[in-house]
C-alpha angles and dihedrals in degrees: 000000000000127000126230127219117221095183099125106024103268120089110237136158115275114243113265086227119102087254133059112240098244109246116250086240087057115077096161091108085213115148111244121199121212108226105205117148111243097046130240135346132209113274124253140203109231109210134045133054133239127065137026137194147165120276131169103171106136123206108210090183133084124263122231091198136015081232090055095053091043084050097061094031084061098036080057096041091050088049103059096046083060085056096037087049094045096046087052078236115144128239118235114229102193099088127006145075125329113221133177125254102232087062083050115048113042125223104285113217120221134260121269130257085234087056107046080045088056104043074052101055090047088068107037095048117026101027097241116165123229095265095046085052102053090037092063089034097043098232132135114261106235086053083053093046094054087051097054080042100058101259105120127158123263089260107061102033101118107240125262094279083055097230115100138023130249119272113240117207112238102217102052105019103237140106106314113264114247103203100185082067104064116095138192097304079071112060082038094066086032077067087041095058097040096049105050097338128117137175125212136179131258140180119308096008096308122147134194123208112207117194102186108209133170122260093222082077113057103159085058085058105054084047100054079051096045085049091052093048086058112060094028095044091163097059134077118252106223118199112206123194108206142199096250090064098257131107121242114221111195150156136179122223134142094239103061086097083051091054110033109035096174084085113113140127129304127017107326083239090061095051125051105265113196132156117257116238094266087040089065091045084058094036091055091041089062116008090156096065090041081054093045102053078044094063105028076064115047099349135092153191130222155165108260108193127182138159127348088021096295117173129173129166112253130182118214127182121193127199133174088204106072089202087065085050090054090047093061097046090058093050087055088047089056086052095043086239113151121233148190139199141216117198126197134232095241119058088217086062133099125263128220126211108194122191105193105160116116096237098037088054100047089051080054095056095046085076104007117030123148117333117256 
């Protein structure tokens, strides 16, 4: 029977380990034994599904989390089925941890285009059949089956002249990015990122791009996902709603980093941020939409008033990062638009580019205008 721990109020299973997992509420440190009769059990590991195998590794320390304790109990458990794989040995499935099988098979990378040619040429020309394929090439058959019947993988299926195949980028894996392709959707979402976006990583290579914008604007908010459908036209766009009264906008793929190197670690305004060389071509072609996803970000316009009732329409962007600043001002100079510029006190300050003449303002609102 197994006993139940009300420490903290709530009644929960007491940890199979030698030691009790102190509660969050306990910050005693003191070692507590459990005192079931029959000893200890093997440790598992609670949550996931997928394989299980035997583990008697014992922790005779205290543990300062519950994640702490699941941490080493996986990394173990991980650690013995490499053994148990290398020495050809089998894992027992009756008792032991369940672990999930995304911390247990790595990210597999694709076959070559030099392999799949040549388990193709095998056959073609020297009448090989399938298992005598994947026997010289060291593949498994059924892999080598779907090749001689057509099914090839997208990296080796010759393009629609039937001539090449296609390019692979090196650093992400997937269909080589043709930059002189992209168009102003774009530079518009290039503003986007480097005004409030963010890319972070994710399982097996996968990247999500987050663009944070606010809910009062709706229409901003259909065009930074339309932007993103756009030049990631194989991923989902997925629209969050969060508690700080914004809307995330955001997609996975493999290629964002591709895309956007600017991504790197830490805030964008603690790390140098400049354009690539392709990225300026764009950025030239079409510096009002690269304006235009700046300030729809973390730009504004609004109404400057000063003496006899005076009122004239201003934009304004504002930028920690004086690199991104830089960037907009070159954008403006593309444009001939005059600017100004207000600089704090305090170098970890923002600082804030303003453009107030009338006809600098009203080229402005013929692709930016006020945010909706």
């Amino acid at each position: 029977m197994r006993r139940r721990s009300t420490a903290t109020g709530i009644r929960t299973p007491v940890s199979g380990l030698r030691i009790r997992r102190p509660s969050p509420l306990d910050d005693s440190g003191e070692r507590a034994h459990s005192s079931g009769a029959g000893g200890s059990r093997s440790p598992r590991v609670p949550s996931g599904t997928g394989y299980r195998l035997r583990t008697n590794v014992r922790y005779p320390f205290p543990f300062n989390s519950r994640l702490e304790a699941d941490t080493l109990l996986l990394s173990a458990a991980v650690e013995e089925l490499a053994d148990s794989r290398a020495s050809g040995a089998r894992v027992r499935e009756d008792v032991g941890v369940r672990i999930p099988p995304a911390a247990l098979l790595p990210c597999r990378e694709m076959h070559s285009q030099a392999t799949v040619a040549e388990a193709l040429r095998l056959r073609e020309e020297e009448g090989l059949g399938a298992r005598r394929v994947a026997r010289l090439l060291e593949l498994s058959l059924g892999t080598v089956r779907d090749w001689h019947a057509g099914k090839l993988p997208w990296n080796s299926r010759p393009t629609p002249d039937g001539k090449r195949f296609p390019t692979v980028c090196s650093r992400c894996g997937q269909p080589g990015h043709n930059v002189d392709e992209l168009g102003p959707a774009y530079v518009y979402l290039l503003g986007l990122y480097l005004g409030d976006g963010s890319i972070s990583t994710h399982q097996r290579g996968v990247h999500r791009l987050r663009v944070f914008l606010d809910k009062k604007y709706p229409r901003i908010v259909e065009e930074c996902a339309g932007a993103i459908q756009a030049n990631m036209a194989n991923s989902r766009v997925h629209k969050l709603l969060t508690v700080s009264n914004c809307y995330s906008v955001s997609a996975y793929s493999r290629s964002w980093p591709c895309l956007f190197p600017q991504h790197g670690p830490g805030a964008k305004h603690m790390r140098p941020i400049f354009l690539s060389i392709w990225q300026q071509t764009l950025a030239e072609r079409w510096p009002d939409q690269l304006l235009k996803g700046l300030i729809q970000s973390d730009g504004c316009r609004f109404i400057n008033t000063g003496r006899g009732d005076w009122m004239q329409p201003r934009y304004s962007f504002t930028n920690v990062s004086t690199d991104i600043t830089s960037i907009f001002c070159s954008a403006c100079d593309c444009l001939g638009l005059r600017w100004t510029a207000a600089f704090p006190k305090s170098e970890s300050a923002a600082v804030t580019i303003y453009v107030s003449r009338k006809a600098d303002v009203a080229r402005l609102d013929e692709f930016v205008g006020p945010k909706r």
